[in-house]
N, C-alpha and C positions, 0 to 999 in steps of 0.2 A: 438472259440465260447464257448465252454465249461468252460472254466476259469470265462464268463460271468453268466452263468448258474448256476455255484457252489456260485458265490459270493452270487446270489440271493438267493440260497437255505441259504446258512450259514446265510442270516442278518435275512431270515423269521424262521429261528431257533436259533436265539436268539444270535448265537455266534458274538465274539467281531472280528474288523476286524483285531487285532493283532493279537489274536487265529488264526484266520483264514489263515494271511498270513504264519504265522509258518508251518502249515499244508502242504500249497501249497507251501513251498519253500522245507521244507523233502519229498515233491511229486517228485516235479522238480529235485532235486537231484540226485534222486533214478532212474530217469526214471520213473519206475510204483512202485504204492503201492505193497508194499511185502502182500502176501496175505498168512493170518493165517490160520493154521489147525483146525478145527471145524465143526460145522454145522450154515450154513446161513439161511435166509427164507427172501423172496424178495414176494411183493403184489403188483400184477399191478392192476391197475384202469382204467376200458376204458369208455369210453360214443363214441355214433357215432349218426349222427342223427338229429342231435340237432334241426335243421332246426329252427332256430332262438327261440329259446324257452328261452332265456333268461330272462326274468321278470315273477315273479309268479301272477303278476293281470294283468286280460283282460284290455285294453283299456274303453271296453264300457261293460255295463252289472254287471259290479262286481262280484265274486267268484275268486275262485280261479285256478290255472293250473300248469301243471308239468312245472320244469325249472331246471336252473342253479344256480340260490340259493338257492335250495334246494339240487339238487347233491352237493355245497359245504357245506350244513351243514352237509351232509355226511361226507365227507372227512376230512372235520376238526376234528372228533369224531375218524376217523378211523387214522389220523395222532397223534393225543393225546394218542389215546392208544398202537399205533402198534409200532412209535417211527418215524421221518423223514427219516432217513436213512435206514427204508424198505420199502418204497412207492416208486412206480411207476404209473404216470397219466398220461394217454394217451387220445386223442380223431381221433377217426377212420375218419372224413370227414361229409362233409355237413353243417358245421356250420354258412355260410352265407348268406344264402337266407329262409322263408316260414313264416316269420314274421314280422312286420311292424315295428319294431325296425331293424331288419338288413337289410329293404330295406331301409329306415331313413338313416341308416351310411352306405350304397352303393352307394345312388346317390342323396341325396338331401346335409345332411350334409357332404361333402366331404375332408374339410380342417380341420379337427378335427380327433386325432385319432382314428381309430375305435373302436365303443363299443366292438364290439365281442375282440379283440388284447386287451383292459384294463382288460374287467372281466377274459379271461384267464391267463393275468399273475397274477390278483390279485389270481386266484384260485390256481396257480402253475401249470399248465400242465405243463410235462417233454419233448411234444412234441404234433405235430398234424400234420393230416395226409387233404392233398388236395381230395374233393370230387367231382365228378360230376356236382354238383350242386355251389361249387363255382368256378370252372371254369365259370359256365353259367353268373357270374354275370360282367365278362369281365375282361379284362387288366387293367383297370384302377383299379379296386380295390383289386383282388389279389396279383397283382405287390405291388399296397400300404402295403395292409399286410404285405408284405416279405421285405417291408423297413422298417416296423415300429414295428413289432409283437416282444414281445423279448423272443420266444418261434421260434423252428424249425416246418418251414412249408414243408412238407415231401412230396414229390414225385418221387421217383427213376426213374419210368417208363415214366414219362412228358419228352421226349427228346426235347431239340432244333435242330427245321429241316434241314438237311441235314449233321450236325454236330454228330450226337448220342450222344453227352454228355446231363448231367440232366440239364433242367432249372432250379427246386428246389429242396431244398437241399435235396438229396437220404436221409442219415442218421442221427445219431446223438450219441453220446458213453457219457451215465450217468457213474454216480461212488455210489457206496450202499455199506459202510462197508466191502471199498476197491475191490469190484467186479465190474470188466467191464461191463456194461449192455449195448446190441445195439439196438437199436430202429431204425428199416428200413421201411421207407413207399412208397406205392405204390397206384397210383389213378386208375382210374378205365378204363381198356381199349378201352370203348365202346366207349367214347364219344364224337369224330369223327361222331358217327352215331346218335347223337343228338341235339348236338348243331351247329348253324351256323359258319361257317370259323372266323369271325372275332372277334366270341371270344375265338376262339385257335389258332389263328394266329401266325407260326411260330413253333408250338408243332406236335410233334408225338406221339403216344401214344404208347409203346408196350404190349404185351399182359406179361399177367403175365407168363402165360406157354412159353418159361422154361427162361424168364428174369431175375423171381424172384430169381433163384436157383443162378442164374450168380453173381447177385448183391450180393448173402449174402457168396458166395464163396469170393467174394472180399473182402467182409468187415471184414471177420473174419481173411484172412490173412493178411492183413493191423492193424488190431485193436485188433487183439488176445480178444474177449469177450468171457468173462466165462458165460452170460444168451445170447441169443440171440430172440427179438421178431421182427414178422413182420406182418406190423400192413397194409391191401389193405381195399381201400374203393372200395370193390369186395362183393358181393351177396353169399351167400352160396352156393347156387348151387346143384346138385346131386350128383356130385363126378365123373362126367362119361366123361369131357371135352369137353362137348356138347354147354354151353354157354362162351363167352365171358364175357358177362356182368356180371357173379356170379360163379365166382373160388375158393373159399372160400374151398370149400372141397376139392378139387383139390388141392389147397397148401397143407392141413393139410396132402391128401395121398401123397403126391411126395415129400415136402421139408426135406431134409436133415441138421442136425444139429443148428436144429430152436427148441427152446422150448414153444412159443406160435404163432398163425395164431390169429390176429385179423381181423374182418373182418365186413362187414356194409352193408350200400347200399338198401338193400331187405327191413328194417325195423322187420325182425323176430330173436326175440332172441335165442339165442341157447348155447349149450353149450357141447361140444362131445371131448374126450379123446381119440386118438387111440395112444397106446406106450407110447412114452414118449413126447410127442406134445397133447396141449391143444387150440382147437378152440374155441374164446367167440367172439360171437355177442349179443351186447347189446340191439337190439333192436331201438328205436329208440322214440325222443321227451322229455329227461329226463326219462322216465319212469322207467327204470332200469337201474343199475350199471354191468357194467361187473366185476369179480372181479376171476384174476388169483392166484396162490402161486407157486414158486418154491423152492422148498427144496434142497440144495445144500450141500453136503459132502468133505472138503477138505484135501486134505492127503499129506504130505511133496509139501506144495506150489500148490498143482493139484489138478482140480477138479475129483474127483472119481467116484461119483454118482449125479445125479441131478431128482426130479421126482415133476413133475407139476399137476394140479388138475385144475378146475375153477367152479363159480356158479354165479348165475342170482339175482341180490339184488334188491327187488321191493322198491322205494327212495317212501317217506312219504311228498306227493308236500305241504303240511301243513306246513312243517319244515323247515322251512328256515335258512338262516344266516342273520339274521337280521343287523348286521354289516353292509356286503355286499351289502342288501338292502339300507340302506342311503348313502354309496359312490356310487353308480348308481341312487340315487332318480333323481337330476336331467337330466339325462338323459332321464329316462322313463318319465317325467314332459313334455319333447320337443318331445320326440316321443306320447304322447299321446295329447298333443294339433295340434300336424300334421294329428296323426289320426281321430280323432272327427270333424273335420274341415266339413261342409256341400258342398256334389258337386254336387247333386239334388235331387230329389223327384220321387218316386215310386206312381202308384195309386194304385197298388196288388204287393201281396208279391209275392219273387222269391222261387222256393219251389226244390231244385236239384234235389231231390231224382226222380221228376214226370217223370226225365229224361229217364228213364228207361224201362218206358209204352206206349211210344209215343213223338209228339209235347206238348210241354210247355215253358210257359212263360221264366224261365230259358233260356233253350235252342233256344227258339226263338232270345233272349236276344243276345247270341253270335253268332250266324249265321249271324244276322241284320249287329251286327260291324262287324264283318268281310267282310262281302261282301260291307258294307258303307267304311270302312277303306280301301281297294284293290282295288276297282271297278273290281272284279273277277263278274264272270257267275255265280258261282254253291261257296259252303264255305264246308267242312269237319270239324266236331270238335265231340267232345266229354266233356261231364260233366268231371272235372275235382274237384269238391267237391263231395264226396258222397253223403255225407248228411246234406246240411247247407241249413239254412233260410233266408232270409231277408226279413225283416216286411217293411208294407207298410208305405209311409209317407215319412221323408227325410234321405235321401242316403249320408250315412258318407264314407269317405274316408276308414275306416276300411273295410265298409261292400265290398269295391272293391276286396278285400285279400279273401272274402267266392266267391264273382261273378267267382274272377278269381286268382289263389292262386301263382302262377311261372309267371315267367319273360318271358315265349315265345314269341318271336318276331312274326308276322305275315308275312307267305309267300305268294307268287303267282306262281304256275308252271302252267304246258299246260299238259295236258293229253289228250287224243283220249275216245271218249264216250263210247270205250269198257272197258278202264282200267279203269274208275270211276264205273263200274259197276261190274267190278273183283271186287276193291277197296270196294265196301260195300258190295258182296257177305259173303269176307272176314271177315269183321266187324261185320255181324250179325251171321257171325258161330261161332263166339267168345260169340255173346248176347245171341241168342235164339238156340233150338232143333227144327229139323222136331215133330210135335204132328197131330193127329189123330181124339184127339177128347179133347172137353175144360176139363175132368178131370186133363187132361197130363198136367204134369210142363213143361211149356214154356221155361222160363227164364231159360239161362246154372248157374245154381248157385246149390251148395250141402252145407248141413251144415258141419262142418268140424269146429274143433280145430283153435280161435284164438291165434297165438304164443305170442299176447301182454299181455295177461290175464286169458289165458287158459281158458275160455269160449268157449262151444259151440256155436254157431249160422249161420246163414245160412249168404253166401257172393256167390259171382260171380266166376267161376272157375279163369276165368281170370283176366286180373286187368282190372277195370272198364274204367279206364282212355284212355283204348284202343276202346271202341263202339265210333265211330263215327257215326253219322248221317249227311245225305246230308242238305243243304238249297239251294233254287234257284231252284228246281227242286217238278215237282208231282209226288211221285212215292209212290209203293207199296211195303211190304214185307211178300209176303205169308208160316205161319208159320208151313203150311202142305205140304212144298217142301221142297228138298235138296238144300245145296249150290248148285249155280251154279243156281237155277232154283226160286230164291224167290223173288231176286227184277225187280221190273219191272220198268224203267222211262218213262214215256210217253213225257213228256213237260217239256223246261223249266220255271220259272217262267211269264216273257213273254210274254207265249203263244207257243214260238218255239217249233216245238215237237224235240224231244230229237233224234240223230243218232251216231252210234255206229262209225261211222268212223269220224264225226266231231272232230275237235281238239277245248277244252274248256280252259278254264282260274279257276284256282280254286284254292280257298284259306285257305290256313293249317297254322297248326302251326310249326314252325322252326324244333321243334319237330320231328314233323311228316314228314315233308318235307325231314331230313336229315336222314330219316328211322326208327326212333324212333317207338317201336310198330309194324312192319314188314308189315305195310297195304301196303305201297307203293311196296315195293319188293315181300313178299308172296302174298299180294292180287293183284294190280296192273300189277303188272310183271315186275318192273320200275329197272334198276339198279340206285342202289342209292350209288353206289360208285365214282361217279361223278355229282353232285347234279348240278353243274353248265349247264347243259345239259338239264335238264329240270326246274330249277329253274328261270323265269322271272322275279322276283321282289321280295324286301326285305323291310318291313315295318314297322313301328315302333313295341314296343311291346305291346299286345292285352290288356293288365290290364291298359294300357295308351291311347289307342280307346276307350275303354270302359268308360274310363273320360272323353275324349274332346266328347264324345256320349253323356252323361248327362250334362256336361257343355253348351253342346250347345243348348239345351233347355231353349232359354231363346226369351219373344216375347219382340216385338218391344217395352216395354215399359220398357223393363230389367226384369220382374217376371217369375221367374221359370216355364214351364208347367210341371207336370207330366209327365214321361213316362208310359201309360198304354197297357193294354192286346193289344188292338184294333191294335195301330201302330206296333207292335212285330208281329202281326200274321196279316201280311199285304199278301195274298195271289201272291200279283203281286211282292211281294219283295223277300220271303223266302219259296213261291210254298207253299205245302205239302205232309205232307207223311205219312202212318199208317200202322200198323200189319192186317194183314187179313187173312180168314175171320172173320168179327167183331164176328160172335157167338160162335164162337171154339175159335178165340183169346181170347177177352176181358174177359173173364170166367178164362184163364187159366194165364190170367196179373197180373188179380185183386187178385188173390189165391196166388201167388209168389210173389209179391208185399208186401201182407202181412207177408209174411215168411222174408221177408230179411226188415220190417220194422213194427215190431210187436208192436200193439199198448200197450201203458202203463199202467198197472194193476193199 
């Protein structure tokens, strides 16, 4: 595979392919390049994140946005100046889902190779690493990848079940001015407790602790490399081996003869040197480049000395590679007449953020499909945009991407009316504080350092995407109690009143269902290491109810009705529910509200 790798490198650097073969036949001779005495310096380049950012223009609205042509007008400036044979391009994971161009080549256009597999080998990654998030988009299309990508799709840790070997490919061994470089990837171990079975069917996940250490022992005595990176779409984490989901520091203290820990996942850039190991996360959506250096010293053939560094490069989404831009035009021409495509009509606009204060139309919005999409009792969900809009009038297929932004499937499991009530005790000690009196800040949110921009402003402790609110149900959440003591259900929708021993039917997202967010295990009490056990039913996914929902507003004469307020907040459909009491609440909503969405000077 590598022989394929080099040729591509030598033609996009100009060399002729006799040159080249000459090269690779005094390669092949020798064994290994003889490696000279000197001082080397090697440049990795990471991106992680991407979550389909590929095009620098919106679909609809015009302006501009961070991307992938822009990261390569980078790279092109830093491959001109630094020289081809010290670059290294890596991409840590997530590159095929959160945008309507990578859901375009997941599942509509499918016979065509994927966008994401062309613009990265036009860019040259040296490698990429499997994330989370493209697992989620199933077998069919990162299987495709890995027939078609002519870049290594990396994941040591993805074992095939019952076998322990890798399903894809652990590593990958560059060549830089005759130096071994290893590039070992690792995806993220959690995500068994995410996603449904059938789209890691066949896979095991191990955790990175102490896998990773296993895998880079092998590979260095296999492959003898003189740099070695290992690049997990894993979370940074605290360092204290406390989460699964974000080992990041965890690698950087425990591995052994590794000179960078890439790492992803979280979306918070960072950048920390302990010794001689360099940790970069880039961050994530284009926004920033990762950007490592090793310094290497060699002394009769051996490396002597090696000392790493890294730093945070904020990419200029203005600057494109215009090049680039016209071999993808038509591309983004077909995803953007997919997106604009009309699939109905709004009477009011959808406003996320309202989610946070109470019922609103938004949230109304996904409670309705869900429980129209399952025929469940009671729905679970959570805003899953922080802060997006949608204006009233007609409803483009884009605007489905702000409604509902991930591919979660829709679940059905059975719970007993105590653990739905664990279930959102849980969820609002995540949202709100016990308060006293309406001066008291309500809302669990502090201001605190964003890692994107280094901006202060105020956000949620926790991630937002975790406040579920119930539908199907009246209840209450009193903001001057303890967990355990705030919500109260009376009824369900109905009329039923509500009992703690009843067994109900309720509808989450796959997400959520498979643990995701810890409501179902820490709040609930649910073991969710056997999801089949309480899991009833598997349903299509929620951004595609939420179409056949507006599509099917249409009356007997074929014209679109409106979806408005009235039907969304239909009391016998999706019950109600509110913070109380109203004069200590609403006082201390309306104040916090404002802090975490400060109107504009």
């Amino acid at each position: 595979m590598d022989i394929i790798y080099r040729i591509r490198r030598a033609i996009a650097t100009g060399w002729t392919l006799a040159a080249f073969a000459c090269t690779l036949l005094l390669t092949s001779c020798s064994g290994q390049e003889t490696l000279r005495d000197g001082e080397y310096t090697i440049d990795v380049f990471t991106t992680n994140d991407v979550h389909g950012r590929y095009f620098n223009e919106p679909y609809v609205n015009g302006g501009t946005k961070e991307s992938l042509l822009a990261v390569n007008s980078y790279m092109n400036s830093q491959r001109e100046s630094l020289g081809e044979d010290r670059v290294v391009f890596i991409d840590a994971g997530d590159c095929l889902q959160g945008d309507n161009a990578a859901y375009y080549y997941n599942y509509v256009d499918t016979g065509t190779k994927h966008l994401y597999a062309r613009m990265a080998e036009y860019m040259r990654y040296d490698a990429i690493v499997v994330g989370n998030h493209d697992i989620e988009t199933g077998h069919p299309v990162y299987d495709r990848l890995v027939r078609t990508m002519d870049i290594p799709f990396l994941a040591a840790n993805a074992l095939k079940e019952g076998s322990g070997k890798a399903y894809f490919q652990e590593y990958t061994i560059l060549k830089r001015q005759g130096l071994r470089i290893a590039v070992i990837g690792f995806t993220n171990p959690g995500i068994k407790g995410w996603l449904t079975e059938d789209l890691w069917r066949g896979l095991d996940f191990a955790s990175l602790l102490p896998y990773a250490q296993q895998v880079v022992d092998r590979v260095i005595a296999k492959e003898k490399p003189q740099v070695v990176i290992v690049a997990a779409h894993s979370g940074t984490g605290k360092g204290d081996g406390s989460s699964l989901e974000n080992q990041g520091l965890d690698l950087l203290q425990s591995l052994e003869n590794v000179d960078f820990v890439i790492c992803a996942h979280d979306h918070s850039p960072l950048v920390r040197t302990e010794g001689e190991v360099t940790l970069i996360n880039a961050g994530s959506h284009c926004r920033k480049l990762g950007h490592g250096t090793v310094k290497l010293t060699v002394k009769d053939g051996k490396v002597v000395s090696k000392k790493t560094r890294g730093e945070l490069i904020s990419i200029d989404k203005n600057r494109i590679d215009e090049r680039m831009k016209e071999e993808f035009r038509e591309d983004y021409e077909k995803v953007k007449a997919f997106t604009v495509r009309k699939v109905g009509e709004l009477a009011m606009p959808l406003v996320t953020r309202e989610s946070f204060i109470g019922m609103c139309d938004y949230m109304n919005l996904i409670h309705t499909v869900c429980l129209a999409g399952s025929g469940a009792q009671l729905s679970m969900a959570a805003p899953l945009t922080f802060n997006g809009f949608v204006k009233a009038g007609d409803l483009t297929f884009n605007d489905l991407f702000t409604i509902y932004p991930y591919e979660n499937q829709l679940f059905t499991v059975k719970m007993t009316g105590r653990q739905i009530k664990d279930y959102l005790e849980c969820s609002y000690d995540d949202w709100i504080r016990t308060i006293s009196w309406r001066g008291d800040s309500v809302l669990k949110i502090e201001k605190k350092e964003d890692p994107r921009n280094g901006q202060k402003h105020w956000s949620f402790i926790g991630r937002s995407y975790n406040l579920d609110s119930m539908g199907g149900a009246f209840y209450t959440v009193d903001v001057t109690r303890p967990r355990g003591e705030r919500v109260e259900i009376t009824a369900l929708a109905d009329g039923t009143p509500f009992s703690m021993e009843q067994e109900y039917r309720v509808a989450m997202t796959s997400y959520r269902a498979c643990g995701g967010g810890f409501l179902m295990s820490e709040g609930a009490g649910i073991d969710t290491s056997d999801p089949d056990s309480y899991i009833v039913e598997r349903h299509p996914d929620i951004r595609s109810l939420v179409y056949d929902y507006f599509s099917g507003h249409v009356d007997m004469n074929g014209k679109i009705t409106p979806v408005c307020s009235e039907e969304l907040s239909r009391e016998k459909v999706i019950g109600k529910w509110s913070f109380i009491p109203e004069n200590i609440a609403g006082p201390a909503l309306k104040r916090d509200f404002g802090r975490l969405f400060p109107k504009r000077k």
